[in-house]
N, C-alpha and C positions, 0 to 999 in steps of 0.2 A: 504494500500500500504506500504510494505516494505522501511523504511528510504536510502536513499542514503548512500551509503559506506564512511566513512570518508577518504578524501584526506589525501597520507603518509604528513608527515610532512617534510618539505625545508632538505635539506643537512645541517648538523654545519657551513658549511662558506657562506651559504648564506643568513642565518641568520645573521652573522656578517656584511657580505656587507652590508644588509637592516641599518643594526646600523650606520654605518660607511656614509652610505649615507646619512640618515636621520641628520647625526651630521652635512655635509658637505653643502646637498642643503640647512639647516635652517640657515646659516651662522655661526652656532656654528664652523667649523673648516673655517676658510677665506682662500683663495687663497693665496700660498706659505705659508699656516703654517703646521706646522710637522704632519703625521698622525702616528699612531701607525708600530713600527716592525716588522715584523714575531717575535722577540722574543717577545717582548710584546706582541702580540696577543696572541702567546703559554701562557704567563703566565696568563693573563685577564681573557683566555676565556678555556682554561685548553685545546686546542687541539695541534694536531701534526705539527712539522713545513710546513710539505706539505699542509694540514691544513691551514694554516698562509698565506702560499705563493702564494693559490689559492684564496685567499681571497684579496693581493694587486693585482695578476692579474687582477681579476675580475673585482677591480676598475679602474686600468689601463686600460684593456679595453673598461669601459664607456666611457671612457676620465675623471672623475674624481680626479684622482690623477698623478703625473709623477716623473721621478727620476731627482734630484737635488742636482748636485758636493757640498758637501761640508753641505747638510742638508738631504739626505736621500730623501723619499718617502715623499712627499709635495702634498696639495690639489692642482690641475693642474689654472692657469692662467684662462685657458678658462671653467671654474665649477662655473657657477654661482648661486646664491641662489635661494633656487624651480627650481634648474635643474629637468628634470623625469630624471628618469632612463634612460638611453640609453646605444645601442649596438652597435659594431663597425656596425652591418646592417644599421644603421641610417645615419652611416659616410662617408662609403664606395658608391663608385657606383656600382650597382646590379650586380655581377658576377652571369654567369645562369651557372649550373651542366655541361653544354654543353663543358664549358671550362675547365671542372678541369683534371688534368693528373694525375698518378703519383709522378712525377719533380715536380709541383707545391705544392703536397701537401708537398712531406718532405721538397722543400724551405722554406715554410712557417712553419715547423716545425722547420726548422734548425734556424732558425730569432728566434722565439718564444724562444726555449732551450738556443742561444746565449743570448737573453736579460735577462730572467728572470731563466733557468734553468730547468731541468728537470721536475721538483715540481710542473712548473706550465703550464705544456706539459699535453692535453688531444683531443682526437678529438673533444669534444665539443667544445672546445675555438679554435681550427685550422677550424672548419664547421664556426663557428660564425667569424672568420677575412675573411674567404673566401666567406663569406655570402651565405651559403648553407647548404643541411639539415643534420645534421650530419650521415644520414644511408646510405647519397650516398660517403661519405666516405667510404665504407665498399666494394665499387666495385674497392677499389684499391690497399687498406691493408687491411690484416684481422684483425691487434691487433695493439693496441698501442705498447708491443713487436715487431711485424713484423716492423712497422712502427720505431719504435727508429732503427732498424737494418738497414734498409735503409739509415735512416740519418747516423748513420756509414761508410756506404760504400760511401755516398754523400762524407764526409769530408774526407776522404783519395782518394777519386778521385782527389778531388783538384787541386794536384799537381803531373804534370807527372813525373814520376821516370825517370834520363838522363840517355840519351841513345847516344853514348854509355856512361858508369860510369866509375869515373875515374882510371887510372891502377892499384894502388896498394891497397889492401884489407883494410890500415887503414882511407886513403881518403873516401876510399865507405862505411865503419860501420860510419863512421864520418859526411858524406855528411848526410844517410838514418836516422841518429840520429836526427841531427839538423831542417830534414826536418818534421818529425814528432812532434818534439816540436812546431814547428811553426803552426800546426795543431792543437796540445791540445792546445796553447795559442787563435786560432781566436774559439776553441769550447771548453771550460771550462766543461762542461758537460761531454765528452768524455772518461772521467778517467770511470768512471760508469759505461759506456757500453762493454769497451774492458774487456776479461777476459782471465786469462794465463789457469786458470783450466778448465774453458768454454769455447774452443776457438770461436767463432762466424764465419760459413761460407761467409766471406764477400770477395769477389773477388778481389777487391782492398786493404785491407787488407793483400792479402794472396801474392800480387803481390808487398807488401814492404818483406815481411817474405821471398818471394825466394830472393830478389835482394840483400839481405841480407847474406845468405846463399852463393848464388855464389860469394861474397865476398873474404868467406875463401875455396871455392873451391880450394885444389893443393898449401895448404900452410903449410903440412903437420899434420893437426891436420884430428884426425878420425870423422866420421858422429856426433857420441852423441856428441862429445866435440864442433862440427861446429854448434847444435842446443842448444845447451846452453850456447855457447856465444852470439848467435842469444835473446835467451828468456834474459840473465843478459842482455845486452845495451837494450832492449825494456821495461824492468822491471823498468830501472832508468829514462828512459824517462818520463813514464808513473808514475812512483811514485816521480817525482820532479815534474810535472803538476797539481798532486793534490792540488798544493797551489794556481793557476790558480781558481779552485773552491770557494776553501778556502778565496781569495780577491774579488771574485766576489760575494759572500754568505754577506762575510763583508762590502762591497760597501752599495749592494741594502738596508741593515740596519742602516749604520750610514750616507750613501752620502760621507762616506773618504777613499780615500783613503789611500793604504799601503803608500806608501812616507808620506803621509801627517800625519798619522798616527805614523809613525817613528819621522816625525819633533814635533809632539805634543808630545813624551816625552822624548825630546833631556835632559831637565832640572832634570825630576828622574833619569833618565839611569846616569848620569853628576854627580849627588849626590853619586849613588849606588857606583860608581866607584870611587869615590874621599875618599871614606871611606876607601879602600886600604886593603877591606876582597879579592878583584877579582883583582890582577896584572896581571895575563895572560891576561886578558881580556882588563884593563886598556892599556896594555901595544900594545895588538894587533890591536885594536879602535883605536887608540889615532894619528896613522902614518896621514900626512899630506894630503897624497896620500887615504886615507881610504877611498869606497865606495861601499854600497851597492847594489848590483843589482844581481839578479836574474839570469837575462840572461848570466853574467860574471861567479857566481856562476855555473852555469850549464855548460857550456864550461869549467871550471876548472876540474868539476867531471867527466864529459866526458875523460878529456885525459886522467886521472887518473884511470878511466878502461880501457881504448885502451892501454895503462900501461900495465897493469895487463894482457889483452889479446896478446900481444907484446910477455911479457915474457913468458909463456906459449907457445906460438909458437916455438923461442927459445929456452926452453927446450926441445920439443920431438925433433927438428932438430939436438942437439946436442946428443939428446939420440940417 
C-alpha cells in the first residue's frame, strides 16, 4: 500500500502562534506581561509585518493576549496556565449560517479592520468570530477585494450628506471636508482603500464627489478646474488621515500613545532646543498658548486651501 501523502506544512504565523502559546499557557509569559510586537516578531522570526499582525490576531482571538494603554499587546487576565487553544467558537454563542447577511459580515469586518487593521482582515478570522464555515462566506462576497469595497461604501454611508447644504460653495467644500475626516478618523484603514488613480465604484463614495462638485457649480470656474479642486480638498483629507494609520500601527506596538509619546520626550526635544542650532523652532514651540493637535492642524490646512480655491475663483471673475 502506497504511504499516505504528507500533510502541507502550518502557514509561518501559525507556527509562531503554537510558540507564542506554548510560552503563555506554560506560565512562561504571566498575565499582563509584554508579549512580543509585530516588529519584533518581523525581526525574531524574519517574516512580513502582515505576517506579524496575523499572528497577534490570532492570539487575540483565543483570548490569549489583549491591548493594554500604556504597555502594548499583554498576555490577557483571563489566559490561564495549560489554557488549550481556543476559538472565538468556544466563546461565542452558536450563530447558525441561517443568520448571516451581507451587513453583518462587513460589520464584523469593519470592527475587525477598526481594531487591528487591514493586516489582520481575512474571511477566515471574520467565519471564525461569526462562528461559521468560512465557504459560506462566499454566498455573499466573492473576495476579500469585493468585501474590503463594501466596507468602503459601509463607512461613507455613515453619515448622511445635508440636505439641503449650506448656501455658499466655501461652507459646502468645508462642511464635505470635515465630514470625511471624521470618517478616516473612526476607520484608520480607509487611506488604503480609496484611490485617486483607481477610483472604486462605491455609490456613496460617489454621492460625497457630486455634493462636492455642485459646490462650485455657477461660481464661474470651468468643468476641469471644478474636478480638481474636487480631487486637491479630497487628496489633503485623505493624505492628512494617513497619520490616523500611522498612530494606530504605533498604538497596537508600544500600548502609547501619540500625546503620551510626545510627553515622553518633552526633556530631548527641551535639550535639542536649548542648544540654540533651531531658533525658529525654539522660538515657534516655546508661545505659552503652544498646542499640539491634529484636528487644529487640519482645520488650519483646510482654510488655507479654500484660500487658495477662493482666489482662483477671483481671478477668472475678474478675468
Amino acid at each position: 500500500m502506497a504511504p499516505n501523502a504528507a500533510s502541507p506544512p502550518d502557514p509561518p504565523y501559525l507556527r509562531i502562534v503554537a510558540r507564542l502559546r506554548d510560552r503563555i499557557t506554560s506560565g512562561q509569559l504571566r498575565p499582563g506581561d509584554r508579549v512580543p510586537s509585530t516588529r519584533q516578531i518581523m525581526a525574531e522570526h524574519g517574516v512580513a509585518m502582515a505576517t506579524a499582525s496575523k499572528v497577534l490576531a490570532a492570539l487575540r482571538q483565543e483570548g490569549l493576549v489583549s491591548t493594554s494603554a500604556g504597555s502594548g499587546t499583554v498576555v490577557s487576565a483571563s489566559a490561564p496556565p495549560d489554557a488549550p487553544a481556543r476559538t472565538v467558537r468556544h466563546r461565542r454563542a452558536r450563530e447558525t449560517e441561517q443568520e448571516l447577511s451581507t451587513e453583518r459580515i462587513v460589520a464584523r469586518a469593519v470592527d475587525i479592520a477598526d481594531r487591528e487593521g487591514l493586516a489582520a482582515l481575512s474571511l477566515r478570522r471574520i467565519s471564525a468570530e461569526l462562528d461559521v464555515a468560512t465557504m459560506s462566506l462566499y454566498r455573499y462576497v466573492d473576495s476579500k477585494d469585493d468585501l474590503v469595497l463594501l466596507m468602503a461604501e459601509a463607512a461613507f454611508g455613515e453619515t448622511a450628506l445635508p440636505d439641503p447644504p449650506p448656501a455658499d460653495w466655501r461652507s459646502r467644500l468645508k462642511l464635505i471636508s470635515q465630514l470625511q475626516w471624521s470618517i478616516h478618523r473612526r476607520h484608520p484603514w480607509l487611506v488604503h482603500v480609496m484611490s485617486l488613480t483607481r477610483p472604486q465604484p462605491s455609490p456613496h463614495a460617489l454621492a460625497h464627489t457630486e455634493w462636492a462638485l455642485r459646490a462650485l457649480d455657477g461660481v464661474g470656474l470651468d468643468p476641469m478646474t471644478i474636478l480638481y479642486v474636487h480631487i486637491t480638498t479630497f487628496s489633503y483629507v485623505r493624505g492628512f488621515a494617513v497619520n490616523f494609520e500611522l498612530e494606530a500601527e504605533a498604538l497596537q506596538n508600544t500600548g502609547i500613545t501619540d500625546e503620551q509619546w510626545l510627553k515622553s520626550q518633552d526633556d530631548t526635544l527641551a535639550g535639542m532646543l536649548a542648544s540654540g542650532s533651531f531658533p525658529m523652532l525654539e522660538r515657534t514651540t516655546s508661545q505659552d498658548n503652544f498646542h499640539f493637535s491634529v484636528d487644529q492642524i487640519f482645520e488650519f490646512g483646510l482654510d488655507l486651501v479654500l484660500d487658495g480655491v477662493a482666489t482662483r475663483i477671483a481671478t477668472r471673475r475678474a478675468g
